[in-house]
C-alpha positions as CSV (number, residue, x, y, z in Angstrom):
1,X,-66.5,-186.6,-51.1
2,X,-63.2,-187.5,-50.3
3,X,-62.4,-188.5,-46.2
4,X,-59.4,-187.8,-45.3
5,X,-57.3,-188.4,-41.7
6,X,-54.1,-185.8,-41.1
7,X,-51.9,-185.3,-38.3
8,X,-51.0,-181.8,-37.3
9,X,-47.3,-182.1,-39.1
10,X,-49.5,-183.8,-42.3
11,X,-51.5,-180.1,-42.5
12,X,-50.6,-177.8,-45.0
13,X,-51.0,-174.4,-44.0
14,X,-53.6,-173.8,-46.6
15,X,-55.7,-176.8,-45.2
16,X,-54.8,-175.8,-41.8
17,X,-56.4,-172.2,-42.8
18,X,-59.4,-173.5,-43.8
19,X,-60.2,-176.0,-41.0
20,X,-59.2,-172.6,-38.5
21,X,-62.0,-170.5,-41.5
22,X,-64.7,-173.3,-41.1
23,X,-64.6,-173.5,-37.5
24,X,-64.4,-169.8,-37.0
25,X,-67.6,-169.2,-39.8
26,X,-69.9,-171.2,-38.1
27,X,-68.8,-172.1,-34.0
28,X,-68.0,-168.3,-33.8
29,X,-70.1,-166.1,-36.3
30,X,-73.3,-168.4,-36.9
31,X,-73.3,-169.6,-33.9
32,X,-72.2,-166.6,-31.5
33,X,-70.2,-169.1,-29.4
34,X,-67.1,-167.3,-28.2
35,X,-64.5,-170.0,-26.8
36,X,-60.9,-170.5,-26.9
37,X,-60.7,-172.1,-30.5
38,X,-56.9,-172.1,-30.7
39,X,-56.4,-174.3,-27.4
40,X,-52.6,-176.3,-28.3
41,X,-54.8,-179.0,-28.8
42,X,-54.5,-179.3,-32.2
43,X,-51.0,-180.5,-32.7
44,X,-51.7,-184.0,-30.5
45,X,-55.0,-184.4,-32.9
46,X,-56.0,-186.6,-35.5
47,X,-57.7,-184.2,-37.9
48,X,-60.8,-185.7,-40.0
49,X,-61.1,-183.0,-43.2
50,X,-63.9,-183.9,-46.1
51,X,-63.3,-182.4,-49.1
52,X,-65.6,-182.1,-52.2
53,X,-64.0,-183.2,-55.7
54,X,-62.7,-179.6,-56.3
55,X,-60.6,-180.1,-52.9
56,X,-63.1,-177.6,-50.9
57,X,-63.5,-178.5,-47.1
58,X,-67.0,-178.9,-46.1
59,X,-66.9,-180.9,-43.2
60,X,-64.4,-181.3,-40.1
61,X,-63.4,-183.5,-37.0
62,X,-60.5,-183.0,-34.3
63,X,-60.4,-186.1,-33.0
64,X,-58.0,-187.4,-29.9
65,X,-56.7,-189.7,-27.5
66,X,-57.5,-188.8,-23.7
67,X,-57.2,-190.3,-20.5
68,X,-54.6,-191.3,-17.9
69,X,-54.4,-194.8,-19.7
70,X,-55.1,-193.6,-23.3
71,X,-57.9,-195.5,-23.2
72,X,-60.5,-193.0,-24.0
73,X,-61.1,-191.2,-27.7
74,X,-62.4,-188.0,-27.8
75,X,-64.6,-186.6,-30.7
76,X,-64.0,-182.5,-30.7
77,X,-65.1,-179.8,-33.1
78,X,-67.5,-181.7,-35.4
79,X,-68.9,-178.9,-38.1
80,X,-70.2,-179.2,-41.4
81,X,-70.1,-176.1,-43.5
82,X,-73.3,-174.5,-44.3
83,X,-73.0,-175.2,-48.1
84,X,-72.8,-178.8,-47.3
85,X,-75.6,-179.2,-44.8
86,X,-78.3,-181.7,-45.9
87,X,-76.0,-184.2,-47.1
88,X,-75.3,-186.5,-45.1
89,X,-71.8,-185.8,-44.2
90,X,-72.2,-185.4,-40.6
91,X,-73.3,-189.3,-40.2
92,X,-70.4,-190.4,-43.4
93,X,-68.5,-188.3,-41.0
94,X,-69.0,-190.2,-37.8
95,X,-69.2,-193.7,-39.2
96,X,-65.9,-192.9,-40.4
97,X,-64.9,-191.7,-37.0
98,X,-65.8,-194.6,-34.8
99,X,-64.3,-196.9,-37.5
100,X,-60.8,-195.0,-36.7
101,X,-61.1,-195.4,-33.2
102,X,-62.2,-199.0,-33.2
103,X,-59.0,-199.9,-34.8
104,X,-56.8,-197.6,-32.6
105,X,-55.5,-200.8,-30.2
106,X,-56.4,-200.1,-26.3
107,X,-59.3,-197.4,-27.0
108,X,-62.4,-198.9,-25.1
109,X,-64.6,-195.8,-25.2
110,X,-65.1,-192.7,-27.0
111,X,-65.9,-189.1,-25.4
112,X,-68.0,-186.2,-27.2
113,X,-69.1,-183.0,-25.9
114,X,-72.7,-182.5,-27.7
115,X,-74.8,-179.3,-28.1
116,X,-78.0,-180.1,-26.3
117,X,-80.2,-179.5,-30.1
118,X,-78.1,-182.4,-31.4
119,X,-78.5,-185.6,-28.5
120,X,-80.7,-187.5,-31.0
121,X,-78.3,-187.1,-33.5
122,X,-75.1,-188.8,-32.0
123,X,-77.8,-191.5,-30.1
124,X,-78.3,-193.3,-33.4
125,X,-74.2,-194.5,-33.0
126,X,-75.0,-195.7,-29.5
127,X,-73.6,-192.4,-27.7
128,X,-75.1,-191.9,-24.4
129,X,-75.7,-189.1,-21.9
130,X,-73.3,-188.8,-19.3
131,X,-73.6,-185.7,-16.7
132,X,-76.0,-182.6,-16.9
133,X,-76.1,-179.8,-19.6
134,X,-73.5,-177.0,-19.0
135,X,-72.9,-173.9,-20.7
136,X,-70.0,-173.9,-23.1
137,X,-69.4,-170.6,-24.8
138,X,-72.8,-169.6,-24.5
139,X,-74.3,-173.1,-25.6
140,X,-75.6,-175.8,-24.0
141,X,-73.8,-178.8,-24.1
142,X,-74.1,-182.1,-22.5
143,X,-71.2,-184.7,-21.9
144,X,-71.7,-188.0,-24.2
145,X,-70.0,-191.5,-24.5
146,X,-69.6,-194.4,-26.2
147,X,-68.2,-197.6,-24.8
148,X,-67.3,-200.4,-26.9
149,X,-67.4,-204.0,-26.0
């Protein structure tokens, strides 16, 4: 698997197609969660893309800088195509991830909006619950962070 980190400008439009394709196939169709995908947030992101050796996308991060004092990373639209699912790319995926933002000078934290099912999962890095659940398009999520010191 190859991991690869792209600006907006970086994207072609084929690889911006099928990071829009992935996110639509399983946030809005397996998942039934209807939200505003296409949000403008996208150009100021850091876009995490795996690829398999034939250059197919099976796995995805938007990641960003947020906060008054740009302080704060935030991890957004982490999906993992349902081909790929069972191998480990979701955890490759966020080592790589937290690596990034530990070497971005001035971040101290990092942000993550986690569907309730998947707590345990982001846990193991040290993530921890921050808030109650709330609904977000029609799941429940729950507000996670990660400082670092």
């Amino acid at each position: 698997m190859n991991y690869c980190f792209y600006t907006f400008a970086q994207l072609t439009t084929i690889q911006l197609y099928q990071i829009l394709r992935l996110r639509q196939n399983v946030f809005v169709l397996e998942q039934k969660s209807f939200y505003d995908d296409i949000d403008n947030l996208d150009q100021e992101a850091k876009h995490l893309c795996v690829y398999s050796d034939t250059q197919q996308l099976q796995a995805y991060s938007r990641l960003r800088i947020v906060g008054e004092s740009s302080s704060m990373g935030k991890i957004e639209r982490v999906v993992v195509d349902s081909h790929a699912r069972g191998l480990g790319l979701a955890a490759q995926m966020m080592n790589e991830i937290i690596a990034y933002f530990q070497q971005q000078q001035g971040i101290e934290s990092v942000l993550l909006s986690a569907q309730v099912e998947v707590i345990d999962f982001y846990k193991k890095w040290g993530f921890a619950i921050k808030g109650d659940s709330y609904d977000d398009g029609g799941i429940e999520h729950v507000d996670m962070v990660l400082f670092f010191t």
